[in-house]
C-alpha positions as CSV (number, residue, x, y, z in Angstrom):
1,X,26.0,-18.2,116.7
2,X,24.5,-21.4,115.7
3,X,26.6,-22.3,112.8
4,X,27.0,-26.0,113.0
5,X,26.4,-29.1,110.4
6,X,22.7,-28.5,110.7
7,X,23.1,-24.7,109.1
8,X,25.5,-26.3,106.9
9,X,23.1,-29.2,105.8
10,X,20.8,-26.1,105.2
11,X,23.0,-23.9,103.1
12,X,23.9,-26.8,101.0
13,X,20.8,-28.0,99.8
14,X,20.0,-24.3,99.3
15,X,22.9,-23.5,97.4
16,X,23.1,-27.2,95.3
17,X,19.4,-26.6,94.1
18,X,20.1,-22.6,93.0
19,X,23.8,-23.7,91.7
20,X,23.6,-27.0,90.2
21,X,24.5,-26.4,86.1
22,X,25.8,-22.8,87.1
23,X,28.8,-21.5,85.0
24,X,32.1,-20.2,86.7
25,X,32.4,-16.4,84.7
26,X,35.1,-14.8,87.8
27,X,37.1,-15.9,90.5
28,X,38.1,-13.1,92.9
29,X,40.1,-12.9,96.2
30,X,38.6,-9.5,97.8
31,X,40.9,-10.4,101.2
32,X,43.2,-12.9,102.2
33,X,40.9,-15.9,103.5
34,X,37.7,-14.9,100.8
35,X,36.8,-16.1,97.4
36,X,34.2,-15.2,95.6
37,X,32.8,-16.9,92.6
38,X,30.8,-15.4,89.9
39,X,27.8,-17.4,88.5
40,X,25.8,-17.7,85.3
41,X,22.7,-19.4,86.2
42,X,19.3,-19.4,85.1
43,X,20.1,-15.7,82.9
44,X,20.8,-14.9,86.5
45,X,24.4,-13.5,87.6
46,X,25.5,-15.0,90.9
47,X,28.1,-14.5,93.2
48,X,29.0,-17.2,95.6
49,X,31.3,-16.4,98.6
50,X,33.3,-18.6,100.2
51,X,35.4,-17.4,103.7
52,X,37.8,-19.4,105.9
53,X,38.4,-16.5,108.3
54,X,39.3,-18.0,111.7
55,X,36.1,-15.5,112.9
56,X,33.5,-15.4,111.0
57,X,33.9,-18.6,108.2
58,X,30.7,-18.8,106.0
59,X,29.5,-19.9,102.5
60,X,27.0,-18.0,100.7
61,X,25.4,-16.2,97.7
62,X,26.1,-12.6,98.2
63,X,25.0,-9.4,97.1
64,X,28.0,-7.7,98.0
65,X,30.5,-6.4,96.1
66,X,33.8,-5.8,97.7
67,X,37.2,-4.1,96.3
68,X,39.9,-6.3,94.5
69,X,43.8,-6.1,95.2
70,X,45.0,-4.3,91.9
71,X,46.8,-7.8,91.4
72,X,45.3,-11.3,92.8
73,X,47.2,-13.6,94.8
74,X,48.7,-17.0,94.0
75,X,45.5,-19.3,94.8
76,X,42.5,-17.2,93.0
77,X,45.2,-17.6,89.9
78,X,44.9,-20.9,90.3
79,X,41.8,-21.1,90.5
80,X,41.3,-19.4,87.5
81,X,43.4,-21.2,85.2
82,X,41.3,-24.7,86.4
83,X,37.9,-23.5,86.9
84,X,37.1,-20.4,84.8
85,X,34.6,-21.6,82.2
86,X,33.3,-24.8,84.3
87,X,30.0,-25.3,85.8
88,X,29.2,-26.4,89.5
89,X,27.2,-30.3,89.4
90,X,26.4,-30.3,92.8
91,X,26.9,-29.0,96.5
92,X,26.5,-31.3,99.0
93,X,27.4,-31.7,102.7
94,X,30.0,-34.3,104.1
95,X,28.2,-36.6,106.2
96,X,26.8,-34.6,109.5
97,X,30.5,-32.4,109.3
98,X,30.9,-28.6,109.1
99,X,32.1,-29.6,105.9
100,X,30.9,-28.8,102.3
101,X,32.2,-30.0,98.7
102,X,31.3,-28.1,95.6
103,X,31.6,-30.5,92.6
104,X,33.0,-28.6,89.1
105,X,33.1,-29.8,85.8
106,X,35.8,-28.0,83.6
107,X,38.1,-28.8,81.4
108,X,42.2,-29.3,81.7
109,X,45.5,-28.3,80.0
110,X,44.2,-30.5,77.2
111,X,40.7,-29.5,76.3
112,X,39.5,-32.5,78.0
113,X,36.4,-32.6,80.4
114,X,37.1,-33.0,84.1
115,X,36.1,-32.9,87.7
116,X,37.7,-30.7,90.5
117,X,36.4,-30.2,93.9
118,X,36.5,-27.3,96.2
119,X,36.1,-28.6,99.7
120,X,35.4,-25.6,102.2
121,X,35.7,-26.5,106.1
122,X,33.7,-24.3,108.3
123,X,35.3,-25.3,111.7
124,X,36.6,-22.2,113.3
125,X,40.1,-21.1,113.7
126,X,40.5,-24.5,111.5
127,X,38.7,-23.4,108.7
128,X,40.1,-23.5,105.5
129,X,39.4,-23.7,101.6
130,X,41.0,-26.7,99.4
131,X,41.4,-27.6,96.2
132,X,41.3,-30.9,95.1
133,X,41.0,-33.1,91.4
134,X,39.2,-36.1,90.1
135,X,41.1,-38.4,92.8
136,X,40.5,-36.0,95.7
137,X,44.1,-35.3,95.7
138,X,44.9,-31.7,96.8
139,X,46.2,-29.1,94.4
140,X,46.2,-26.3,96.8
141,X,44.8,-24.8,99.7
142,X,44.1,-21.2,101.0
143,X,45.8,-22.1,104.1
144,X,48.4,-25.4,103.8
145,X,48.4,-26.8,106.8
146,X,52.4,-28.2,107.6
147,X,53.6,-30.6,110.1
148,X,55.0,-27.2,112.4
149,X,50.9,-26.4,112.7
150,X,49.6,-29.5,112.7
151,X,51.0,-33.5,113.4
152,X,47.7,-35.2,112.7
153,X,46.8,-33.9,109.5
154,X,48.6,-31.7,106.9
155,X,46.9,-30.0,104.3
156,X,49.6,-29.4,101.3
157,X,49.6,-29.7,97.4
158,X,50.6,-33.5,96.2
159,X,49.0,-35.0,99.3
160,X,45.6,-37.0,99.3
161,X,42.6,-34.8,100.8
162,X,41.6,-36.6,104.5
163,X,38.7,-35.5,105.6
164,X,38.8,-34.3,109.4
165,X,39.5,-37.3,112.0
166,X,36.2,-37.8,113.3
167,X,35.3,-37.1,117.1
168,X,34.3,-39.2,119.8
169,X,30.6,-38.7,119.1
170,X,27.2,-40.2,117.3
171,X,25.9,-38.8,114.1
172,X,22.5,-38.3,115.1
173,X,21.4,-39.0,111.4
174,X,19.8,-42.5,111.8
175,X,19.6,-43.3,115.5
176,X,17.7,-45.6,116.9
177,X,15.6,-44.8,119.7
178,X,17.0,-47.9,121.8
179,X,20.9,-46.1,121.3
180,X,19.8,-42.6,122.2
181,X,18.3,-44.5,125.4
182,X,21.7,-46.2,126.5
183,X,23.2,-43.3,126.3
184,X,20.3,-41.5,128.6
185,X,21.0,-44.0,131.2
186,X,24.4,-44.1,130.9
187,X,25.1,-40.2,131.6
188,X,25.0,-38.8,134.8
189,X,21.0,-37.5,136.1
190,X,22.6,-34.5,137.0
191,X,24.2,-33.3,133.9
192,X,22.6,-30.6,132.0
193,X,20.2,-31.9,129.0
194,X,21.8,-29.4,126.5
195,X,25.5,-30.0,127.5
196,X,24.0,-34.2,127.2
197,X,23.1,-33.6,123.3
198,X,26.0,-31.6,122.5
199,X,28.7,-34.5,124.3
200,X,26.9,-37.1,122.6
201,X,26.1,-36.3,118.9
202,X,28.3,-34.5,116.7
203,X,27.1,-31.2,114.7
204,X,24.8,-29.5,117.4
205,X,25.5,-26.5,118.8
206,X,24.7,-25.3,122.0
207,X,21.7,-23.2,120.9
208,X,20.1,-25.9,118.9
209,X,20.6,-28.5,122.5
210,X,19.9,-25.8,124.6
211,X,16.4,-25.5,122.6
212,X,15.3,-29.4,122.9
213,X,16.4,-29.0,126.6
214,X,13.4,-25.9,126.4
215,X,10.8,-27.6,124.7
216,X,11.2,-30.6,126.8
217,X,11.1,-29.0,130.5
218,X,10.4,-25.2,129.5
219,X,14.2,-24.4,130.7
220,X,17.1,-24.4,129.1
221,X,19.1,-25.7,132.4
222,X,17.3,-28.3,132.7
223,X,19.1,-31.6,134.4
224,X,18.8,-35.2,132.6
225,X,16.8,-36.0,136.2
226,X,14.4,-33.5,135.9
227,X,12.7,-34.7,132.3
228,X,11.1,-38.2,131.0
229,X,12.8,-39.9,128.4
230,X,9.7,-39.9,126.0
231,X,9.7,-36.5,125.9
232,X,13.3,-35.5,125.4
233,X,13.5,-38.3,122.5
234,X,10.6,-36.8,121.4
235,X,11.8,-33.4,120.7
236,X,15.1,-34.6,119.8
237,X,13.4,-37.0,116.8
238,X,11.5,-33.7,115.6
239,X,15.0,-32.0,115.2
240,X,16.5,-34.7,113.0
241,X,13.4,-34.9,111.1
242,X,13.7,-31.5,110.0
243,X,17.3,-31.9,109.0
244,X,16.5,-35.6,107.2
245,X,13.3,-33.7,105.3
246,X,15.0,-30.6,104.8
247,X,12.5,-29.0,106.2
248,X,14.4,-25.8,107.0
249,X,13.8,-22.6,107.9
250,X,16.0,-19.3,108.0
251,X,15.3,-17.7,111.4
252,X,17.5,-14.9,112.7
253,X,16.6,-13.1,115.9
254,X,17.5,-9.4,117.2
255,X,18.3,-7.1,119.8
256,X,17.9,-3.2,118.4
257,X,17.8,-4.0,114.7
258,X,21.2,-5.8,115.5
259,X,21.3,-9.9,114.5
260,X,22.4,-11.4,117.4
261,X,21.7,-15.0,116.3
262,X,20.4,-17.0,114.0
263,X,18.9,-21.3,113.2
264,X,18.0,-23.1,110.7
265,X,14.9,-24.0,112.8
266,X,12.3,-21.8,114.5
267,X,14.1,-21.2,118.3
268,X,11.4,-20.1,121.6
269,X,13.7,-20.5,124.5
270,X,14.8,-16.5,123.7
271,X,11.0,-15.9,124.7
272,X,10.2,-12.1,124.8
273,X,14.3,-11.3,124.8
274,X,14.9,-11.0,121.1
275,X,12.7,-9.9,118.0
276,X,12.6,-12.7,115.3
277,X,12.3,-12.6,111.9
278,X,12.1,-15.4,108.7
279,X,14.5,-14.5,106.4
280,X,14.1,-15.0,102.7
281,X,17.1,-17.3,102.2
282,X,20.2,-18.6,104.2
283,X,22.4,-16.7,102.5
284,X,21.0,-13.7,102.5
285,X,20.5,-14.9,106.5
286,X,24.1,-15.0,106.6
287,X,24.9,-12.0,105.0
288,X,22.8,-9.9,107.4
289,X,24.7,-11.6,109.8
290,X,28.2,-11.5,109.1
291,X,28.6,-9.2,106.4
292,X,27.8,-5.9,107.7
293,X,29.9,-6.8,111.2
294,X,32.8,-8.0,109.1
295,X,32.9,-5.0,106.9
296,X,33.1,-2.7,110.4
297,X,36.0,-5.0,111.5
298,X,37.7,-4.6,108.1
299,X,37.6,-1.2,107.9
300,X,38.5,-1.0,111.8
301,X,41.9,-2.9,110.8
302,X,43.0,-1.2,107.5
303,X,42.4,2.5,109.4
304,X,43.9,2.0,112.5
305,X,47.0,3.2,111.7
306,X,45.5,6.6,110.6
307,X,42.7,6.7,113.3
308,X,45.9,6.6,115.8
309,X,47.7,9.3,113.6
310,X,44.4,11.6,114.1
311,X,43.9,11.1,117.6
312,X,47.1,11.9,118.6
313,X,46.4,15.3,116.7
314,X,43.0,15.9,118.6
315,X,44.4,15.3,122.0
316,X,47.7,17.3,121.3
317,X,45.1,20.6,119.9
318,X,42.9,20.2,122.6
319,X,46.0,20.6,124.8
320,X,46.7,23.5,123.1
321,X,43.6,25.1,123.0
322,X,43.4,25.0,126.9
323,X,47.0,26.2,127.2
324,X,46.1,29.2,125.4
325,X,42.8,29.3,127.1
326,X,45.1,30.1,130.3
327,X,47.5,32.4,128.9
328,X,44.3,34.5,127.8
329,X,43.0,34.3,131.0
330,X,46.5,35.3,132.7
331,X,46.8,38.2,130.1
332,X,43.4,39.4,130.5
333,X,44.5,39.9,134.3
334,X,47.7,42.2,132.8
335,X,45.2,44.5,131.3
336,X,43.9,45.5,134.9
337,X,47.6,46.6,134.8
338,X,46.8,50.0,132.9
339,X,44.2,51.5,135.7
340,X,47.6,51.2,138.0
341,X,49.8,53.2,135.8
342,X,46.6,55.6,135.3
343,X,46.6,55.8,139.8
344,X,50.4,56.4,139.4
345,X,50.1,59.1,137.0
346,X,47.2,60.9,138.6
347,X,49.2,61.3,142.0
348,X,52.5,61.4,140.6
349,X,53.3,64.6,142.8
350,X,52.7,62.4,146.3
351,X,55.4,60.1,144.8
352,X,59.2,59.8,145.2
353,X,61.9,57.5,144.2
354,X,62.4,54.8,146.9
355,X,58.8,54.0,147.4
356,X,57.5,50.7,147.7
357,X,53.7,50.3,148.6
358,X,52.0,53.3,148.8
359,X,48.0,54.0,149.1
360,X,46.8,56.4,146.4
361,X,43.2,57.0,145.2
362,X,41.7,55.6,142.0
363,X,39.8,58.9,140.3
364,X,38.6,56.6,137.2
365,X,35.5,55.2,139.5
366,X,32.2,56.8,139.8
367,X,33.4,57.2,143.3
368,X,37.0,57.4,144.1
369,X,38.4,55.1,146.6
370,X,41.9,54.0,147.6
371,X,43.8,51.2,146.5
372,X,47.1,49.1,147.4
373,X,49.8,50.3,144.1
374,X,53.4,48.4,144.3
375,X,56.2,50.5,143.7
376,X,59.7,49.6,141.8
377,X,62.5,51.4,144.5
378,X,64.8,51.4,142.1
379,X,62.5,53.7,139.6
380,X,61.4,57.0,140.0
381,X,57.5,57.7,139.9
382,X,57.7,58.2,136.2
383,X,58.7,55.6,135.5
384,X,56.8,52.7,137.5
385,X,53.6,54.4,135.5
386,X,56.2,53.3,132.2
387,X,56.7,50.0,133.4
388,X,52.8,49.3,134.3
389,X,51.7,50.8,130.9
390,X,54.2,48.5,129.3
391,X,53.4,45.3,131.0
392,X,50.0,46.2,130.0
393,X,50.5,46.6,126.0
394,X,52.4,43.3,126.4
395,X,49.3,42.0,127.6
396,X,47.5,43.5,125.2
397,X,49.4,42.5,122.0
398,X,49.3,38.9,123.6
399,X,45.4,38.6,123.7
400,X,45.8,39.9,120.4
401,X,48.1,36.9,119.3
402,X,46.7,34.4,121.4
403,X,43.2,34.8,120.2
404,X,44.3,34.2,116.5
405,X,46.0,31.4,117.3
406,X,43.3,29.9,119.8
407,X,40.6,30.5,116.5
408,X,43.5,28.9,114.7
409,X,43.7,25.8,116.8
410,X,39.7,25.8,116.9
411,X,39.5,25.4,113.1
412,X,42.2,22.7,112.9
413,X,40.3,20.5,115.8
414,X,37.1,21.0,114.0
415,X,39.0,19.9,110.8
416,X,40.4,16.9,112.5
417,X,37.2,15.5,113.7
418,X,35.5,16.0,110.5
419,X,38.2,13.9,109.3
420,X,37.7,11.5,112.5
421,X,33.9,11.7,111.6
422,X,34.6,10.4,107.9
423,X,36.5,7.5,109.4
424,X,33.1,6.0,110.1
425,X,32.1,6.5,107.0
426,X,34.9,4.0,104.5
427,X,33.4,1.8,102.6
428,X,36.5,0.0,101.6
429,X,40.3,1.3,101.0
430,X,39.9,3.3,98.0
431,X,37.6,5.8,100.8
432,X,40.6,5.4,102.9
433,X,43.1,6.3,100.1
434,X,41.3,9.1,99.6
435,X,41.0,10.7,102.8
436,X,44.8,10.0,103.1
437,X,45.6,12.0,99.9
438,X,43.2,14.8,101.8
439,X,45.6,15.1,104.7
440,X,48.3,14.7,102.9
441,X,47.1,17.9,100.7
442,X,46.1,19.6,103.8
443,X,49.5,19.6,105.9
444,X,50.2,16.9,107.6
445,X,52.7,14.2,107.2
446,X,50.3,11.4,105.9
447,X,51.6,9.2,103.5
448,X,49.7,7.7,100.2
449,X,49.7,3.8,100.0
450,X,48.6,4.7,96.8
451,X,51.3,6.4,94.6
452,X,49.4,5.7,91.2
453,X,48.6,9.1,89.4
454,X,45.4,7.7,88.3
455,X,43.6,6.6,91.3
456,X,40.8,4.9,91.9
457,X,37.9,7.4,91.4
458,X,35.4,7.0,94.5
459,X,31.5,8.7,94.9
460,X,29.7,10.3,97.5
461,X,26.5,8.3,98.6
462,X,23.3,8.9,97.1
463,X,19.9,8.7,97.6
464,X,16.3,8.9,96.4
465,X,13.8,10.5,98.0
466,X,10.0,9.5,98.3
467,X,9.2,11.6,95.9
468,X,12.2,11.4,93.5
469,X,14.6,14.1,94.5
470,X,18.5,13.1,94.7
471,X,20.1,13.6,97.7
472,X,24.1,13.6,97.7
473,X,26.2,13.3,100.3
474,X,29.8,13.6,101.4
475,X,32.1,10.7,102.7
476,X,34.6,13.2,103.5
477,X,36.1,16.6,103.0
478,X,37.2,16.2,99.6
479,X,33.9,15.3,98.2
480,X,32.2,17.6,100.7
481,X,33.7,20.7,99.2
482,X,33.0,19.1,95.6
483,X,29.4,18.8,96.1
484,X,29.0,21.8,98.2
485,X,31.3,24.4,95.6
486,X,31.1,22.4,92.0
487,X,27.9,19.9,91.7
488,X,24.9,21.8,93.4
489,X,23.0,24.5,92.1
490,X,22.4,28.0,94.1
491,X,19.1,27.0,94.5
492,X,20.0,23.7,96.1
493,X,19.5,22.7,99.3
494,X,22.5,21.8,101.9
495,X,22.3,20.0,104.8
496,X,24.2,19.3,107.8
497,X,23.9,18.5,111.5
498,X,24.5,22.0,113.7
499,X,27.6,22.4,115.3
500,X,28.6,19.2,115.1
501,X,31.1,16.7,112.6
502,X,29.2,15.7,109.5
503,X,28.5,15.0,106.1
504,X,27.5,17.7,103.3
505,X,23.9,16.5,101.9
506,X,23.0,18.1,98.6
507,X,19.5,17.9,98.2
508,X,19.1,18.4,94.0
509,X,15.7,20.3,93.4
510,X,16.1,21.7,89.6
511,X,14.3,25.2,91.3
512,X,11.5,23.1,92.3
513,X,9.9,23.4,96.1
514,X,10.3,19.7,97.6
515,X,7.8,18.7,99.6
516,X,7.8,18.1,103.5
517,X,8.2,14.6,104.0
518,X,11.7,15.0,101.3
519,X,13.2,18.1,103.3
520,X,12.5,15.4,106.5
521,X,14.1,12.6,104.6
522,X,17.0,14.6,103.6
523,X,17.6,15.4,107.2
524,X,17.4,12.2,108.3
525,X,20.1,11.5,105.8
526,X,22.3,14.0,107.2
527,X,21.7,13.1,110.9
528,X,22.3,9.8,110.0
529,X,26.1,10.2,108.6
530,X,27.4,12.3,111.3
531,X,28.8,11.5,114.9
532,X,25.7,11.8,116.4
533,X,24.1,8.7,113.9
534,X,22.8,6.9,117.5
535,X,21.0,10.1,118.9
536,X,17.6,11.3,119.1
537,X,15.7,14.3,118.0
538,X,19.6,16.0,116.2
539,X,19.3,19.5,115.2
540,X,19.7,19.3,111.3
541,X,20.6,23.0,110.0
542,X,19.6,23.3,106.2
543,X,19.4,26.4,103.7
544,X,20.3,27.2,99.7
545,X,23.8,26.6,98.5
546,X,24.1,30.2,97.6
547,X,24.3,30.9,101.7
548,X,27.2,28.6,101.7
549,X,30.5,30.5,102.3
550,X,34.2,28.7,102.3
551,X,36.2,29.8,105.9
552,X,38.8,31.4,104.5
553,X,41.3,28.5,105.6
554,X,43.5,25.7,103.9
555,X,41.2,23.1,105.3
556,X,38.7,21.0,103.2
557,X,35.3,21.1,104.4
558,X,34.8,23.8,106.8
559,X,31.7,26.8,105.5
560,X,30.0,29.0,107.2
561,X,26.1,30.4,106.6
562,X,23.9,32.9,108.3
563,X,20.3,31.9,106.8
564,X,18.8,28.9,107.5
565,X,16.4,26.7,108.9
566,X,16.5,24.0,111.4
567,X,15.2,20.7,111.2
568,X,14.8,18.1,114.5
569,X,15.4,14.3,113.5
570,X,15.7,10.6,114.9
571,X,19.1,9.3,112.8
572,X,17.5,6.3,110.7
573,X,20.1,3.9,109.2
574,X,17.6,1.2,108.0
575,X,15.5,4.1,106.1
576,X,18.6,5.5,104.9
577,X,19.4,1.8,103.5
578,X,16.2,1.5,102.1
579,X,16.7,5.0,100.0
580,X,20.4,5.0,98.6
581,X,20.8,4.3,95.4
582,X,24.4,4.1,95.2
């Protein structure tokens, strides 16, 4: 990714031209490296985002909304008590640094006006937010910095802000042609253009060399030897004019659908590789970018714990399944053990005690033949038949028990990976909560991080259809069963992918006949939210709610139906975007 001071320059004069004069309404602190400020500008509600996360740093405006810790931590207090009612005067960038201020006038203990700044360094691991007064003296930080992490520059409360000690490179802003050609003839003819531009001149990432290095020679490993100085000043001039003019432009480029880079300048070296597309701003650039993989991440990290727990389950059923499996099979073979007690029985009177292998015919066959029987010596011939029969009605009752606990087991893996299944589906931790409480109502030894009696009440997704009709659907069991058994109407109509771990879609239709291009988008929505969400061409079964039947089991989610219809789909998670409504 191509976040360097040129993106920065970028998203602050971006942000200082839709900011400047905007009032501070909130301060949150959604996670433990994020604030987010809420805006009044322009009658227009804003909220500004602000990460130091060691992977994925950023400032932006946002339009999403993340959960809130039920109580926030010590810095977006703070925060609150200086800024809340201020307005931002400016954002601009530090020199040519990864670095951004955000200038705030408020007011202090006294009722007298003020400035604060809050100086957010997008550098990496060495990211970090700061909070500073009038005099640039630091009142906090989201991360102090001590002398045990760091002996050339500490970032604690008292101490005057110093901005990062600067590196042993050029700013590029205002060179002169006759520098840039010292050091041209200075470097070595075989170095590589791009890995030239990004030794020499701070704030240029690799991408952004790597694309003078293409328009200069038409390859991006291009040697210092193999272009002419005219040309590579050239195209290195035209990418500090766009930074000096602000001429920027929000380009993010794809593999799939999925961002896989992104400029502040229009990039050709990817050629044909990548799709490219102008975005409307930076920060909705960046939250394209990063928001969507950071969410996965998130929700990755806050459900390992109880992705482990189900896993373990799975494997440990499916273990069991295929031990019963065999103890059918090995049973099934003690029911041949009948036709020998039958072969004893019917030539009992060739029999006598002592015996050990004798040949007697079989009379239950069409025609009779002769087969091997194994004798007990120690019984007489009465009562070897006894002993087959009553191997075999062991046998018997065993299939009988086996097969109910096999359908047993069956029910309980299929409940576990619908649970699995709505794993994919948390949209932040009061989803996971829920799904905890689920298990923990189900059976198994789950705990709650939650013990409030009143918790937080989540939703199933829902969409619109072209032509109006609401489409509900399921994040997991609990409010699978609810819209399947309590919101929809008999005349409803349920989806869900065949055979296969899912989500419940409610199509609402008020008795009315939806037409094609609805019953297509409702599958679509199912296929989409199941396990199979990457496939092609997924069997979508669909019928009225009134087929619907609970398995008569504990578990949450499980139905049957007899009537239906099937459906054949592409899953299509930008369509499905484009639809919900909630």
């Amino acid at each position: 990714m191509a976040f360097d001071a040129g993106m920065v320059a970028a998203l602050a004069n971006e942000l200082n031209i839709r900011l400047s004069g905007a009032r501070i309404d909130k301060i949150q602190q959604p996670e433990k490296e994020e604030i987010v400020l809420t805006l009044r500008a322009d009658r227009e509600n804003l909220r500004l985002s602000v990460s130091s996360g060691a992977n994925n740093p950023r400032i932006n405006l946002t339009e999403i909304v993340k959960e809130n810790p039920a109580s926030a931590p010590m810095f977006c207090m703070l925060l609150r008590k200086h800024l809340m009612g201020g307005r931002i005067i400016s954002v601009e960038q530090y020199g040519f640094e990864r670095l951004m201020q955000i200038k705030m006038e408020c007011r202090d203990e006294m009722g007298f006006l003020c400035t604060r700044y809050l100086v957010v360094e997008i550098m990496g691991k060495y990211s970090n937010i700061i909070f500073c007064d009038e005099n640039m003296k630091i009142i906090s930080a989201i991360k102090p910095v001590d002398f045990t992490t760091s002996s050339k520059r500490q970032v604690l409360p008292g101490m005057t802000y110093e901005y990062p000690p600067a590196q042993d490179k050029i700013s590029p802003l205002g060179l002169s042609k006759e520098l840039f050609f010292a050091l041209f003839e200075k470097a070595s003819p075989e170095k590589l253009i791009s890995r030239f531009i990004t030794d020499s001149f701070m704030g240029i990432s690799l991408l952004v060399s790597s694309e003078i290095a293409y328009q200069t020679t038409g390859n991006i490993d291009s040697t210092l030897a193999e272009c002419l100085f005219e040309d590579l000043w050239a195209n290195f001039n035209e990418l500090i004019s766009i930074i000096k003019e602000k001429k920027f432009v929000p380009y993010i480029f794809r593999v799939n659908e999925k961002p896989i880079e992104f400029c502040f300048m229009n990039v050709k070296q990817f050629g044909g590789m990548y799709s490219k597309n102008e975005c409307e701003s930076f920060s909705k650039l960046i939250d394209e970018y990063y928001v969507k993989k950071e969410q996965i991440n998130h929700i990755k990290q806050i459900s390992a714990d109880l992705l482990k727990y189900l896993t373990t389950n799975e494997n440990r059923i499916v273990k069991k399944i295929s031990i019963h499996k065999e103890e059918i099979r090995r049973a099934n073979e003690g029911l041949k053990l009948k036709n020998f007690g039958d072969i004893i029985t019917a030539n009992i009177y060739l029999l006598k005690r002592g015996d050990t292998k004798v040949r007697l015919w079989d009379y239950s066959l069409e025609i009779p033949e002769e087969k091997d029987v194994v004798l007990d010596s120690k019984l007489s011939p009465s009562q070897n038949a006894q002993r087959y029969y009553k191997r075999y009605n062991k046998s018997k009752k065993a299939i009988e028990y086996l097969t109910e606990q096999l359908k047993n087991d069956e029910i309980e893996l299929s409940y576990i990976r619908s649970v699995i299944d709505s794993l994919s589906r948390l949209e932040g931790e009061n989803d996971l909560e829920e799904i905890r409480r689920e298990l923990k109502a189900s059976g198994y030894g789950v705990k709650s991080k939650n013990q409030q009696k009143n918790a937080p009440k989540t939703y199933p997704f829902e969409f619109k259809t072209e032509n109006g009709y609401t489409v509900l659907c399921g994040k997991n069991n609990i409010q699978n069963d609810m819209l399947t058994f309590k919101t929809a109407a008999k005349l409803d109509y349920w989806f869900h992918v065949k055979n296969i771990p899912g989500s419940h879609c409610i199509m609402i239709c008020n008795g009315e006949e939806p037409p094609e291009v609805d019953f297509t988008q409702a599958a679509i929505i199912a296929a989409t939210h199941s396990k199979v969400f990457e496939g092609e061409n997924v069997a979508v079964d669909y019928t009225f709610v009134k087929n619907i039947k609970k398995i008569n089991s504990s578990k949450l989610g499980l139905v049957s139906y007899s009537t239906n219809w099937t459906a054949y789909v592409t899953p299509d998670e930008k369509l499905c975007e484009k639809l919900r409504v909630r």
